[in-house]
C-alpha positions as a printed Julia matrix, in Angstrom:
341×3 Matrix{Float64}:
 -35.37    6.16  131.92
 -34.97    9.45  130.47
 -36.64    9.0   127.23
 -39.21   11.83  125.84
 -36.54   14.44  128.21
 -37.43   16.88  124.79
 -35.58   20.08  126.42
 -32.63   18.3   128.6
 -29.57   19.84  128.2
 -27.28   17.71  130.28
 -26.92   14.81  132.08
 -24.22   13.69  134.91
 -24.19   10.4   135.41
 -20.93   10.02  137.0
 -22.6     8.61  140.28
 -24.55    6.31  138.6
 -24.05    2.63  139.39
 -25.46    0.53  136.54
 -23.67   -2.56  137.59
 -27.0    -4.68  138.19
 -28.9    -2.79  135.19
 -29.77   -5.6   132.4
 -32.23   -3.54  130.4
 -31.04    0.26  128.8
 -33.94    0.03  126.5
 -34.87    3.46  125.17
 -32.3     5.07  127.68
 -32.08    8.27  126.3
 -34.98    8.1   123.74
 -35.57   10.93  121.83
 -33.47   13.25  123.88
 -33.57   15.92  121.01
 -31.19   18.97  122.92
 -29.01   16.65  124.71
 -25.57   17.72  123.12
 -22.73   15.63  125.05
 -23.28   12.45  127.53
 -20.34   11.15  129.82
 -21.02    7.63  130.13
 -17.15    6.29  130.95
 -18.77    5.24  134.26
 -21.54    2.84  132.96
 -20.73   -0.83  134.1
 -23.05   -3.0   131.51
 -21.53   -5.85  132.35
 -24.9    -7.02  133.06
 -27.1    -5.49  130.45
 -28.89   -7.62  127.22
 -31.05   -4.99  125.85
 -29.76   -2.21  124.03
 -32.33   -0.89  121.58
 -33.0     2.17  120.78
 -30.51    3.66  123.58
 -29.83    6.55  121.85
 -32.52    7.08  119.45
 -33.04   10.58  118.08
 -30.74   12.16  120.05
 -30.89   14.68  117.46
 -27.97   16.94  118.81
 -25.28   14.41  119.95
 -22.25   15.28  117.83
 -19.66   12.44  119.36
 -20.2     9.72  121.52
 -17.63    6.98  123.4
 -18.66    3.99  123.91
 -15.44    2.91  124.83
 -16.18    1.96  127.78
 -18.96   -0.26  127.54
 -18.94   -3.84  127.89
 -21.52   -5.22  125.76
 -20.81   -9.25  125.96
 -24.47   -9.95  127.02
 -26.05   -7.62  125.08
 -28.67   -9.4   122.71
 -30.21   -6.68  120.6
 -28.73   -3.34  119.46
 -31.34   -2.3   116.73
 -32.26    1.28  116.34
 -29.6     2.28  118.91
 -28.09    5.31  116.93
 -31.65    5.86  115.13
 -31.82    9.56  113.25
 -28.77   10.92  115.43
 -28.5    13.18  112.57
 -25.8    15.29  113.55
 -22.99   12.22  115.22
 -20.13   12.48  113.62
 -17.89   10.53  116.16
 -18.76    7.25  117.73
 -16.25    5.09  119.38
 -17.45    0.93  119.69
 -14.24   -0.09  119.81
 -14.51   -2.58  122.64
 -17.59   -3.8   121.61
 -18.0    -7.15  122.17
 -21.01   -8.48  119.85
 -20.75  -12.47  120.02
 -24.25  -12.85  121.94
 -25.8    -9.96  119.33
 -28.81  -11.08  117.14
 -30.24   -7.52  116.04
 -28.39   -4.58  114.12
 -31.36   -3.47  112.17
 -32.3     0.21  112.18
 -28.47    0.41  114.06
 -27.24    4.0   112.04
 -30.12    4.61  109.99
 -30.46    8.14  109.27
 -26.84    8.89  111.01
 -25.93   11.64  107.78
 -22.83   13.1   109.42
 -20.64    9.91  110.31
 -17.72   10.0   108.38
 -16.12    6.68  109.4
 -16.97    3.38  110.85
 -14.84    0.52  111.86
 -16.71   -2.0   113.2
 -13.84   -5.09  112.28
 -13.95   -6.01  116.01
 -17.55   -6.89  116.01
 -18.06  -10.58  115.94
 -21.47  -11.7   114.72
 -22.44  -15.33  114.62
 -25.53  -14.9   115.56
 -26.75  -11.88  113.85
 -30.38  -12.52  112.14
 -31.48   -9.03  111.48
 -29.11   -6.22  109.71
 -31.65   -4.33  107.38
 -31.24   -0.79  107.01
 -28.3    -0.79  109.4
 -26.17    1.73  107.63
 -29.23    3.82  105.76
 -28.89    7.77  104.65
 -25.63    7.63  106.02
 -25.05   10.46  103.42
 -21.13   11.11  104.36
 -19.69    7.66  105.53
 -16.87    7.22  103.64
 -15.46    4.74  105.07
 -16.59    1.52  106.58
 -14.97   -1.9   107.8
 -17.53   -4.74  108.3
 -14.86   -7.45  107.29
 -15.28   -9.71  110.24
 -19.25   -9.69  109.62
 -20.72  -13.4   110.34
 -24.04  -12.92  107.81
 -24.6   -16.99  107.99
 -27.76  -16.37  109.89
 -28.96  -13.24  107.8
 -32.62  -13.38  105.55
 -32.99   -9.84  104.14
 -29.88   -7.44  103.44
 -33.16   -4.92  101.7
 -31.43   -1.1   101.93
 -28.52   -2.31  103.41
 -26.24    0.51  102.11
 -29.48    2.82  100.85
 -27.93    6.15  100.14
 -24.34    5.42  101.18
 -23.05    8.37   98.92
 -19.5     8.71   99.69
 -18.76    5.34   99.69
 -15.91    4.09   97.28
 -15.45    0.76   98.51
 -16.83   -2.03  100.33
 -15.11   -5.31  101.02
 -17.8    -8.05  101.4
 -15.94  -10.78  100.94
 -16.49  -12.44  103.73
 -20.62  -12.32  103.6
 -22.41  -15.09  103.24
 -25.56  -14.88  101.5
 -27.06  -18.53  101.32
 -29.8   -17.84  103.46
 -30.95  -14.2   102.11
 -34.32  -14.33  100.8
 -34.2   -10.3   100.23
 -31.56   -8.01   98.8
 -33.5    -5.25   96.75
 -32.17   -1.61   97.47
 -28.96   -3.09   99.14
 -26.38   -0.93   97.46
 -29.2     2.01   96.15
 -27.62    5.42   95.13
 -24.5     4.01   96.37
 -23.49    7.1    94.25
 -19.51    7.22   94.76
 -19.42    2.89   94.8
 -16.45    2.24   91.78
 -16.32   -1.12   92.38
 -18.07   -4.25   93.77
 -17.09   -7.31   94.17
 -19.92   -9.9    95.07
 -18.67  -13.06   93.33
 -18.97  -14.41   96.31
 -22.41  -14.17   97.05
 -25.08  -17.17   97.11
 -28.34  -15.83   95.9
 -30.01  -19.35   95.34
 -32.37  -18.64   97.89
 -33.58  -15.34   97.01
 -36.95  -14.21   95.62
 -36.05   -9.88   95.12
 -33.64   -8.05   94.26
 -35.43   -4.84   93.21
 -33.16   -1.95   92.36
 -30.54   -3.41   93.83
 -27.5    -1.42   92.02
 -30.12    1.92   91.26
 -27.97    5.11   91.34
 -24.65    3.52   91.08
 -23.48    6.1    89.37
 -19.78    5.23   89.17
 -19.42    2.0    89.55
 -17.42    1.05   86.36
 -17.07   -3.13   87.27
 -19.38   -5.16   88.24
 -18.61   -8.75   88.88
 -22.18  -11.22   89.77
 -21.27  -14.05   87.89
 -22.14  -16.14   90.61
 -25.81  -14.85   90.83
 -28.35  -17.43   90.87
 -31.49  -15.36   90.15
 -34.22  -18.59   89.34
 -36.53  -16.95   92.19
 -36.69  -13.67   91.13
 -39.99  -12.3    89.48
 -38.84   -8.3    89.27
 -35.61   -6.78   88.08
 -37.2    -3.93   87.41
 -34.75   -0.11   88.39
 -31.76   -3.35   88.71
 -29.15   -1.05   87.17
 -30.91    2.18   87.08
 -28.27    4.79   86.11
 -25.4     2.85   86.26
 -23.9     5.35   84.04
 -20.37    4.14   84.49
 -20.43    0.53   83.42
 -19.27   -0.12   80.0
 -20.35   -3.94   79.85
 -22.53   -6.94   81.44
 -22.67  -10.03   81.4
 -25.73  -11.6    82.27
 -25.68  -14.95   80.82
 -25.93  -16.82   83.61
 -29.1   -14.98   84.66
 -32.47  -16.98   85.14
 -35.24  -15.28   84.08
 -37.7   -17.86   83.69
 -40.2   -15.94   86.79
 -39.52  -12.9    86.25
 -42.49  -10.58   85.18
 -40.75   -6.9    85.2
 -38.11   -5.81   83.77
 -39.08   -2.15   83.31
 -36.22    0.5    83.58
 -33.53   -2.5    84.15
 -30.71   -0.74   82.68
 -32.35    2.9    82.02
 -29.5     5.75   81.89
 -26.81    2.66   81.4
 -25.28    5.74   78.98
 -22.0     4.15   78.64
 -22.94    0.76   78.37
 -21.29   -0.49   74.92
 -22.54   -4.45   75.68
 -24.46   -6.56   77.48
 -25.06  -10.1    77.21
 -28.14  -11.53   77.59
 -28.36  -15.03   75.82
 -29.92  -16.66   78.3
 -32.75  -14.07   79.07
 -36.27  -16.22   79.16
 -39.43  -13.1    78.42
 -42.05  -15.41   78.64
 -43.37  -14.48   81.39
 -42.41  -10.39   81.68
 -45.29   -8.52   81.34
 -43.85   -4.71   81.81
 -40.41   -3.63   79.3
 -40.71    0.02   79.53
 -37.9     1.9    79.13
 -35.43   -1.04   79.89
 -32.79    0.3    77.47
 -33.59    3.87   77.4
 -30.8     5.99   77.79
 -27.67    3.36   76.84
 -26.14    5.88   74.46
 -23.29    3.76   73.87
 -25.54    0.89   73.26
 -25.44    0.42   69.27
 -26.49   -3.24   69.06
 -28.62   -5.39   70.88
 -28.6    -9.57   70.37
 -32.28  -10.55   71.91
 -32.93  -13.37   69.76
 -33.44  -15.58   73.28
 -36.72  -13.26   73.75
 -40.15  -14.21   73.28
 -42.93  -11.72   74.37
 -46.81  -12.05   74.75
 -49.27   -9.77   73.15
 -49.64   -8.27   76.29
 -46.09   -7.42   77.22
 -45.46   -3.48   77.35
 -42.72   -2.71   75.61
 -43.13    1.34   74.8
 -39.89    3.43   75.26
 -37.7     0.48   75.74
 -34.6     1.47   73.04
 -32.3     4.14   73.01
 -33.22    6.25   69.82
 -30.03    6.18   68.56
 -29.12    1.54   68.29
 -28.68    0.46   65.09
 -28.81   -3.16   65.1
 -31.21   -5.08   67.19
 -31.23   -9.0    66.57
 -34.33  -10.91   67.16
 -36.39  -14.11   66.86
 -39.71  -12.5    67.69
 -41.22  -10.53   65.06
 -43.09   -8.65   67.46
 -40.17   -6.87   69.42
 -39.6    -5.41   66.19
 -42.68   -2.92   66.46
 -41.09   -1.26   69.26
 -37.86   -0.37   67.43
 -36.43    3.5    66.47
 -37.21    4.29   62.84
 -33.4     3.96   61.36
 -32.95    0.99   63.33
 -31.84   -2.12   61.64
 -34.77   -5.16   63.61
 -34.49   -8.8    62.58
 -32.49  -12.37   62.83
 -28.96  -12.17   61.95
């Protein structure tokens, strides 16, 4: 209705009687100057389509919501879309039992501090990707209640979630996510992370899926099931913080890249990978570059092809690496010790 309004100002809407409305699609799209909206009025008792509502309304600095009664509203993707400067938004009474589309929902919203979204009740949720994306300064956020039964692709979930300490996912459920790669990427200020709970059977990437976790110093995936995955290549990209992994319950029997899995790891002491199947890995670059701590290496479970490359992938400074293929032995620093125990 107003969307493209590029110079509007301000809006009263106090007269306005939305009571039969059923469609605020692209309400106030791309609204750039529009710096405050009253919207306590708005009856959306009625409405199903939310999307994109408030997309790029690039000067909004608060917004309540308070108001709104959203019990028939089926999709709300995009509907805060690169508000880059909202720093308040109030959803406490929304109602999101008949919602089936979140993806897109805060993407690009830098400035918001703090999100509590317990009260939102999602059983039949399908699409969440990207919801909270380059939200720079959230620091806090409550999706405990999530319902993620019906959910195929958490990709860049939390991308860029910086301030971020803590997230409590315990209550996800994962078993029919196909896609997770980027999920928790330069979750920067993430110290710990819980996912034990998490059902991966069914999926097939997991790309850089803890890149830039810069302080996360525990790490629990024991439950990961990764037989579908064919790249694990950035996984733990500058996990700097972690001191040890254990990854012998890992599948690697598809996987082709593993380039840069654990580069920067610089206080990784050990890492188990018993279980690790190369076969089939074509690309090793730089997987170990950068593990400082890292003075021994058991990879006597690897077996590469002739055409696996392998350049740059040991810190110059391990002393001991144990293997059953001859081969990985050409790749080795010059003082390191390279052979079967």
């Amino acid at each position: 209705m107003f969307g493209y309004c590029y110079e509007l100002l301000y809006l009263d809407l106090s007269n306005f009687d939305t009571s039969h409305v059923t469609n605020m699609y692209q309400m106030f799209y791309h609204c750039y100057k529009l710096s405050s909206i009253n919207l306590s009025n708005f009856n959306t008792s009625q409405v199903t389509n939310m999307g994109l509502m408030f997309e790029m309304c690039e000067s909004l600095s608060s917004l309540d919501l308070s108001s709104f009664d959203t019990s028939q509203v089926t999709k709300m993707d995009t509907m805060f879309y690169k508000c880059y400067n909202l720093t308040y938004i109030n959803l406490s009474s929304f109602n999101t039992s008949n919602a089936v589309s979140f993806y897109f929902m805060f993407f690009d919203c830098y400035k918001l501090t703090s999100l509590d979204l317990s009260n939102f009740n999602t059983p039949n949720i399908t699409s969440m990707f990207k919801m909270f994306y380059n939200c720079y300064e959230l620091s806090y956020l409550n999706i405990s209640s999530f319902n993620t039964n019906l959910i195929p692709s958490f990709d860049s979930l939390f991308y860029n979630c910086r301030k971020l300490t803590s997230l409590d996912l315990s209550n996800f459920k994962t078993n029919n996510v196909t896609i997770m790669s980027n999920m928790f990427y330069n979750c920067t200020s993430l110290e710990y992370l819980d996912i034990s709970n998490f059902e991966t059977t069914n999926v097939k990437i997991m790309t850089k899926m803890f890149y830039g976790c810069e302080m996360l110093k525990k790490l629990n995936i024991s439950s990961f099931d990764t037989s579908l995955i064919t790249t694990m290549n950035e996984f733990f990209y500058n996990c700097k913080s972690l001191t040890s992994l254990d990854l012998s319950n890992f599948n690697t029997n598809k996987v082709t890249n593993m380039s840069r899995m654990f580069y920067n790891c610089s206080e990784l002491s050990f890492i188990n990978l018993d279980n690790f199947i190369t076969n089939k890995v074509t690309n090793m670059t730089y997987m170990f570059q950068g593990c400082n701590s890292l003075k021994s290496l058991n990879l006597s479970s690897f077996n590469i092809s002739e055409g696996t490359d392998m350049n740059n992938i040991f810190p110059e400074n391990i002393e001991r690496i144990i293997v059953n293929d001859d081969k990985i032995c050409n790749y080795k620093p010059e003082n390191a010790y390279c052979g079967s125990e």
